[in-house]
Residue, then its C-alpha position, 0 to 999 in steps of 0.5 A: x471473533x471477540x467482537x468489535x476492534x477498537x481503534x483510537x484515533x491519534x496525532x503524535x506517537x513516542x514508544x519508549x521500551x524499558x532497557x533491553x533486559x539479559x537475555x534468558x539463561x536455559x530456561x528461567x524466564x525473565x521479568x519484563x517490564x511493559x512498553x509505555x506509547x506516550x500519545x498526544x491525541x488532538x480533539x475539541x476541548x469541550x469534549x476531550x473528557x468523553x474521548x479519554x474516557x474512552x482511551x485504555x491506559x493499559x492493555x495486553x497489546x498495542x497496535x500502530x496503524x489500522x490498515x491490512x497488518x494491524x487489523x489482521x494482528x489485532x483480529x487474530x490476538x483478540x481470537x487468542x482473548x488478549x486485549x487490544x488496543x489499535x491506534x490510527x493517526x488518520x481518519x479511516x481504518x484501511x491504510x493503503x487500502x481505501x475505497x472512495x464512495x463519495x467522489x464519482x458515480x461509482x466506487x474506485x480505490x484510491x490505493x490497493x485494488x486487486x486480490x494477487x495471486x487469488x488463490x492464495x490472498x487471504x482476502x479471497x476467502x473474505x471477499x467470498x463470504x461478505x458477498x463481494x463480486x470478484x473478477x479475473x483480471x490476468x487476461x485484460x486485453x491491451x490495446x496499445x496507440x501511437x498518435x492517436x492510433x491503435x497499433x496494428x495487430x502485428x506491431x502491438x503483437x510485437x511490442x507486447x512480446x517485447x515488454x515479456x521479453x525484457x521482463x522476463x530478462x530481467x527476472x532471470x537476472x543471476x549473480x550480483x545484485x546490480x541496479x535496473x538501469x543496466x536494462x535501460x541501454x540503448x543496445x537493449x532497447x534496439x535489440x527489444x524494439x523500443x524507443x526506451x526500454x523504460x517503458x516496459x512501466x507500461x506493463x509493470x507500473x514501475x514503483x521507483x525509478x528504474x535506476x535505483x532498484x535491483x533485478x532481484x526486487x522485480x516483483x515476479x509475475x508469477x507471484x502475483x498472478x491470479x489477481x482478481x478485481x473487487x466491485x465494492x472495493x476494499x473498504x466493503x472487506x476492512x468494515x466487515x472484517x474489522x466489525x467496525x459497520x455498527x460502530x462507525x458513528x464513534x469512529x466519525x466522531x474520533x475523526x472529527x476530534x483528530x482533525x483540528x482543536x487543542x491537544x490532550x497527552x496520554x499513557x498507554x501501556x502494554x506487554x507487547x506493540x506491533x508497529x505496522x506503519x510504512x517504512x516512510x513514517x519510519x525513517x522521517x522518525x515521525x514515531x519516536x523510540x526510545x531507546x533507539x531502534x537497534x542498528x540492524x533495524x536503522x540499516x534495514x530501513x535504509x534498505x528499504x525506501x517508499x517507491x511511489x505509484x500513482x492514480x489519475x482517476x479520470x469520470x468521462x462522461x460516456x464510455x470511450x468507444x471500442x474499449x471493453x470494461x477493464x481493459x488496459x490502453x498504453x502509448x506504445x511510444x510514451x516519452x521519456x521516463x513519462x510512462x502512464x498507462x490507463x485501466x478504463x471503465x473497470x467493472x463498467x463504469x465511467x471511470x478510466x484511471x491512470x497509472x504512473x510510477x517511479x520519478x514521473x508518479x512522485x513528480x506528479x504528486x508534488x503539482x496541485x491536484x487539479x494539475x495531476x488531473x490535467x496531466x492525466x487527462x492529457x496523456x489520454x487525449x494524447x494516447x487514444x485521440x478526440x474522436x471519440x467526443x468524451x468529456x471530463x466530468x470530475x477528476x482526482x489524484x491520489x497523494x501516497x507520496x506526500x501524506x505523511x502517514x505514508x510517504x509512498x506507495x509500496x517499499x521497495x529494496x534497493x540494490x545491495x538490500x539483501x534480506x532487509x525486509x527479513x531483519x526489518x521483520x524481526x521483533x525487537x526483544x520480543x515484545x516490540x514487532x514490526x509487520x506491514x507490506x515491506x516485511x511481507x515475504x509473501x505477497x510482498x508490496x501488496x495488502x494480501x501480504x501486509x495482512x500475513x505479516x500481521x497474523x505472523x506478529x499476533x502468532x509470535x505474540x500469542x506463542x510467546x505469552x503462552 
């Protein structure tokens, strides 16, 4: 490691390319010009002259957005003795990937939570070596209610052997590529025993609404499986990994700037830029190119819209009886198209959260905050009962869908995407690259994936430069 990162915070974003220059003949190299990223940065005017002068205008290679891609790229070229430059339009490094320390008596992530496929996540490794405590999370029993009772043992038996079944139909879908509402007929669900089989959200957490995704972008099981939980959360990874533990007074600072006060324009450039915001930002063109991003890039894109998945992160005050820490609970007969289901006391502690996706998670994040938990909480009441006397101490919902640094939770590829998240990945001209989850060809949706697809983008860099 070179030491620690610099991230910037920043408002507004133009990157602007020079003309795309000819391609090489053989093997004559060609000039190239650098790629200038016009910045408006929001601070207090009193102050603007310390944040500039802490503000490059020139450096090997630029970075947008601080979360898994852009730090892992940005780790990996500083490895490689570039210099480097990360800018971050919000408050905190992480991106999706946030621990809140303050709200509730215990740490709880906001976005991403589980290591997948542990044993080949980069950030097992990481997790080990920090001192994280890590803990197995395929087995997590479910208990599965309706009307506030729990199942019995053969009919949840039953009902969980049908959610696999209909998963498995579904990742064995052959030939054309068609829309998932096909696994929503009335004929399937009889033939699986269920009210709706929409409801196999309940195991999944649907990321958009079933209609609008196809067989082939089910995120395998097997893909993801191994997933393990971290105690302190994903913030303790980012702030030892990004070497930003003794530098979190300036980065506090910068944030203060970034969140109210007048404007100041920069300049920055830079030989290359990894752009590794999500495809949401991307298509609200909340990031300027210019010139434009080539068609095949416009039409991935279009290929690849923001699904919503959402937390109602609920403290009791006690722990619901009868349910072990980390255990799933569900109602095995939710209405229509209203899937949640619950992850409770997880690692012990007081907090149950809920989990929706799909229309009904992007419905639930456009009600104020203290609705959303309502919502919540009434779902709870509604799958496991009074009985057991708990009350709702403190309650918040995670907004992916509406933060415009965001605009969803994960990428998801529509029916007909064929390789979007492929042509999407390809660098533009070889100086500007894209990376994040929805490039991700391993791990895809997931933080462990967003970081491969940044090291990727720093290797191009690095064995191009060479």
């Amino acid at each position: 490691m070179r030491g620690n990162l610099h991230v910037r915070f920043l408002g507004e974003v133009a990157v602007r390319l020079p003309p795309y220059p000819p391609r090489a003949v053989g093997s004559i190299p060609i000039a190239r010009s650098k790629i200038v990223v016009r910045t408006r940065i929001r601070h207090r005017p009193d102050r603007g002259s310390l944040l500039m002068s802490r503000f490059p205008s020139s450096v090997d290679t630029l970075i947008i957005g601080a979360g898994a891609a852009g730090l892992a790229a940005a780790r990996r070229l500083q490895e490689a003795g570039r210099r480097v430059l990360v800018l971050e339009a919000g408050s905190r490094i992480g991106g999706r990937a946030w621990t809140d320390t303050r709200t509730f008596s215990s740490p709880v992530d906001r976005g991403c939570a589980w290591l997948h496929q542990a044993d080949k996540n980069p950030f097992t490794a990481l997790a080990k070596a920090y001192g994280c405590t890590l803990a197995a999370h395929d087995d997590a029993p479910w208990q599965l209610f309706s009307q506030c009772e729990r199942l019995p043992a053969s009919e949840e038996k039953a009902a969980l052997a049908a959610v696999d079944a209909l998963e498995q139909r579904i990742e064995g879908h052959a030939g054309a590529d068609r829309s998932l509402v096909v696994v929503r007929s009335r004929q399937l669900a009889r033939a699986l025993g269920l009210r709706d089989a929409g409801a196999a959200g309940c195991r999944r957490g649907q990321r958009a609404t079933v209609g609008s995704r196809a067989p082939a972008t089910w995120v395998d099981e097997a893909e993801l499986a191994g997933s393990r939980g971290v105690r302190l959360g994903s913030r303790a990874l980012w702030c030892r990994f990004a070497g930003c533990a003794g530098r979190a007074g300036q980065r506090d600072r910068l944030s203060r700037f970034a969140r109210s006060g007048a404007h100041q324009r920069g300049v920055v450039e830079a030989a290359d830029c990894i752009v590794t915001v999500s495809t949401g930002v991307l298509r609200a063109e909340a990031i300027r190119f210019l010139p434009q991003l080539p068609l095949p890039k416009l039409h991935a894109l279009d290929a690849l819209p923001m699904g919503h998945f959402t937390k109602v992160i609920l403290e009791l005050d006690g722990l619901l009886p009868g349910l072990p820490a980390g255990s799933w609970v569900a109602d095995a007969r939710p209405a229509r198209d209203q899937t949640m289901h619950f992850l409770c006391h997880p690692f012990g502690s007081r907090l149950v959260i809920g989990l929706a996706g799909g229309a009904y998670g992007e419905a639930l994040a456009r009600l104020p905050e203290a609705l959303a938990v309502q919502e919540g909480f009434a779902r709870l009441i509604e799958c496991v009962g009074v009985s057991h006397g708990r009350q709702l101490v403190k309650g918040a919902f995670t907004d992916w869908a509406t933060d415009p640094l965001y605009l969803g939770g994960y990428a998801y590829l529509v029916p007909g995407g064929g390789e979007a998240r492929v042509a999407l990945g390809e660098s533009v001209d070889v100086r500007l690259h894209f990376a994040g989850e929805a490039v991700a060809l391993a791990l895809i949706q997931t933080c462990g994936g967003a970081f491969l697809s940044g090291q990727l983008a720093a290797e191009r860099i690095v064995a191009a430069r060479r």
